[in-house]
N, C-alpha and C positions, 0 to 999 in steps of 0.2 A: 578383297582377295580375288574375287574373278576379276577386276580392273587387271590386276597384277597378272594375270596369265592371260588374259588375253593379248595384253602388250605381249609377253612372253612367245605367243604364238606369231605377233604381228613382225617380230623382230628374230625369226629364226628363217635361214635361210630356204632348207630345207622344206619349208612349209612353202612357201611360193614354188621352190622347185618342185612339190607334190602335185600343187594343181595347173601348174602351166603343162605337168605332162600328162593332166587326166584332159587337158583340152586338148594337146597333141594328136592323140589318137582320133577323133572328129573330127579335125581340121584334115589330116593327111585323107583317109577315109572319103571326105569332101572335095575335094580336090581330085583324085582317083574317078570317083563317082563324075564331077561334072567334065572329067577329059575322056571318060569311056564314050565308045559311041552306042553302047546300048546299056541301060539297067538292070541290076541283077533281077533274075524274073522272081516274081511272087513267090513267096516261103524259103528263099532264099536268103542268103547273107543275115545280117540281121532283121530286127524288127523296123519296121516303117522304111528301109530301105530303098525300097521300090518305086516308095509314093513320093520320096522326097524331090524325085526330078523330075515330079511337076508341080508341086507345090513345095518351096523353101521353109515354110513357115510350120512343117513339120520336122523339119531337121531336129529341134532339140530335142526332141521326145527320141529318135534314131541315136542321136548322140547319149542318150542314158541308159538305151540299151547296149549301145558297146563298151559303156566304160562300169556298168554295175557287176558284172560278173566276175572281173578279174581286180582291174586297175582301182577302182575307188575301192574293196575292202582290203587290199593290200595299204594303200595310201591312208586306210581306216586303222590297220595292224601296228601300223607305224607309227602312228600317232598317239594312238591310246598306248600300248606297248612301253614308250616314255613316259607316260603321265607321271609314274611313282617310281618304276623303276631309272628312269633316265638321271630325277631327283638322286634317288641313293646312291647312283654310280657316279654322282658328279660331287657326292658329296655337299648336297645343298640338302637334303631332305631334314638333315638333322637340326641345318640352321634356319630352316623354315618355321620348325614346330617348337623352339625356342621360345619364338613371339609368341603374342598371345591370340595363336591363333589354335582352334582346335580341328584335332584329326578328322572331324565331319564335315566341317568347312570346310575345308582344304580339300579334300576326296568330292564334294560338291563344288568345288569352284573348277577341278579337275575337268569335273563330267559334262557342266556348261560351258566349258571353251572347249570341249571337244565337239558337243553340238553343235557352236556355232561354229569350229572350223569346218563339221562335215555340210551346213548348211549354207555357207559361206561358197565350199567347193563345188557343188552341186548349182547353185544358181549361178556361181561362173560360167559352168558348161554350159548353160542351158544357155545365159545370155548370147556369149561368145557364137556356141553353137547356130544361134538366131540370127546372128550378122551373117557370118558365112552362109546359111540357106538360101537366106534371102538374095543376098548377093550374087552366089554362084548359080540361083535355081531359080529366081525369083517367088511370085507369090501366087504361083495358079495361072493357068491359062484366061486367055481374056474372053469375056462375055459379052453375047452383044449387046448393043444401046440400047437402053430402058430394060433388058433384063434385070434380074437381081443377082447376088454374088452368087457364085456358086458355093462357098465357100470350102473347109477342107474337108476331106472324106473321111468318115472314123471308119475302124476296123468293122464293122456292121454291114458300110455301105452307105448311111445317113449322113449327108451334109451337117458340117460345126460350124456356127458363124466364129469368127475371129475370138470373140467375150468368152464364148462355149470353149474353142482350144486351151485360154488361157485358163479357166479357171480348172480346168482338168489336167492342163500343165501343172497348176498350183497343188493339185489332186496330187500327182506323180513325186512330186517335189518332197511333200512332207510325206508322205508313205516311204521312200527311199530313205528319208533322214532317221525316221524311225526305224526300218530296218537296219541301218547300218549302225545304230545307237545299240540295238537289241545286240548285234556282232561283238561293237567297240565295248560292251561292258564283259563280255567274256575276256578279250583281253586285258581292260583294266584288272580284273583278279589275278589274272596271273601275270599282271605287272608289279600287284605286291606281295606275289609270292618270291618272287626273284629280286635282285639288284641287278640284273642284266636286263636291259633296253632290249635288247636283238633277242635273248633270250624269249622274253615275253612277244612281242613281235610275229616271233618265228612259230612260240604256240599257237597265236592267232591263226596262223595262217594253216599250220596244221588241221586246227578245227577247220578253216574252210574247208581244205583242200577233202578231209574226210567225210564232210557231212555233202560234198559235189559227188562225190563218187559213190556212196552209199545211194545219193537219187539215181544212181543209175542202173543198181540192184533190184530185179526184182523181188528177190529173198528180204530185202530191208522194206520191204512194202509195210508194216505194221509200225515200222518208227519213224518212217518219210512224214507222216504230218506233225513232227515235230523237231523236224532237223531244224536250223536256225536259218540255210540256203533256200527253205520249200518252197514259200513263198514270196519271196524276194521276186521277182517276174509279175506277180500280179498287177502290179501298178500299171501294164498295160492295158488292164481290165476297163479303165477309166475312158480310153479312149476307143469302147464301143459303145451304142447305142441303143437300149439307154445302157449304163455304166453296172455292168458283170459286179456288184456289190459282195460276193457269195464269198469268194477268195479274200477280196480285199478284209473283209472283216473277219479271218480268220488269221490274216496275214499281223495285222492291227495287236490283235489278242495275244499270237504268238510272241511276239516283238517285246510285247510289254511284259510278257510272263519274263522272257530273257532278262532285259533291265531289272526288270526287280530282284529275281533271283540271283542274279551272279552279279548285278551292284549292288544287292544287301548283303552277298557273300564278301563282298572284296569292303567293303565298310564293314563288318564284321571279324575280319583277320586285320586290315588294318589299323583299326583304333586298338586293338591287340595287341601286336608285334612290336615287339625292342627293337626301336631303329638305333642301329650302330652305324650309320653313313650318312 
């Protein structure tokens, strides 16, 4: 059953146009950046912006701060959005559960091709992101002979050797995949409350859009540490020195409380529900 959707995912258009345009934004962004003649100054623009033209090799970490806020949980909303509902409005949901396959598995083979499409999407950017840094920006200024690298600069100020970026890349990577899983399961639920795709979708997105604007409340101060946007950003904690753990492992907790909750709510209404489509 996950073989079967994942083909599903690999053979629907729309999913490659998802992520060619969460790299779009990076690349244009890139491009801007190495034709300016000067970089946006510090605390400026977004995250790592500044640092990336003089060292390329932090482009991808900048490229996932511009496309986390907007573009990847919209391309998140959409995805999940379809899982069940896209099923009933196409009129296959019913001939899905025909076979002998059961409504747990199905709703789990759901949840693992939406993981790895979101983990799929995300190490695009980063890759992609990595050619174009390097390319456009190269890898850091040169040092002189018999020095040591200087290597890249984290948020602190402390040199990362190259191993040290990557594995806190790797840091960033699955933090984000879990945040966006913690998002994608709110709309898987209300992808089986509805048979409309755009429907469900479009609630996702409302939950964003509400729980962005409430961070900006200070009246909402008492339920901000459990909006589902709070700590989404902290994955840039990774790359200070040593690595701001405080967030991140609040962030972790949050995420997981999400998926459980409202993917035990949405396997709980759906192994329920009379599918009539």
């Amino acid at each position: 059953m996950i073989g079967v959707e994942l083909r599903k995912l690999l053979l629907r258009p729309r999913i490659w146009a998802s992520v060619a345009l969460l790299c779009l934004l990076p690349a244009i962004v890139a491009v801007f950046l190495a034709t300016a003649d000067f970089p946006p100054p510090p605390g400026q623009g977004g995250a790592f912006l500044s640092a990336v033209v003089n060292d390329g090799s932090l482009y991808p970490a900048a490229a996932l701060a511009l496309v986390l806020p907007l573009f990847l949980p919209i391309a998140v909303a959409v995805v999940a959005g379809d899982s069940v509902a896209g099923e009933a409005a196409g009129g296959t949901l019913r001939y899905l559960l025909v076979r002998p396959v059961g409504r747990t598995r199905l709703l789990a083979a759901k949840l693992i091709a939406l993981a790895v499409y979101v983990t799929a999407a995300i190490v695009i950017v980063v890759l992609t992101s990595l050619v174009l840094g390097v390319l456009l920006f190269g890898t850091g200024a040169p040092v002189a002979p018999g020095a040591p690298p200087a290597g890249v600069i984290s948020l602190s100020g402390a040199p990362l050797s190259s191993s040290g970026l990557g594995l806190r890349l790797l840091g960033a990577v699955a933090y984000i995949v879990l945040s966006m899983l913690g998002f994608a399961a709110i709309t898987v639920l209300l992808s089986t409350l509805t048979d409309s795709a755009l429907g469900a979708a479009l609630g996702g997105l409302a939950v964003l859009i509400t729980s962005s604007v409430l961070e900006t409340l200070d009246a909402a101060a008492p339920v901000k540490p459990y909006l589902p946007t709070h700590y989404w950003l902290s994955w840039i904690d990774f790359f200070r020195d040593p690595v701001f753990w405080r967030n991140i492992d609040h962030g972790l907790l949050l995420q997981a409380g999400y998926i459980v909750v409202f993917f035990g709510a949405a396997w709980a209404n759906f192994t329920t529900k009379d599918i009539t489509s």
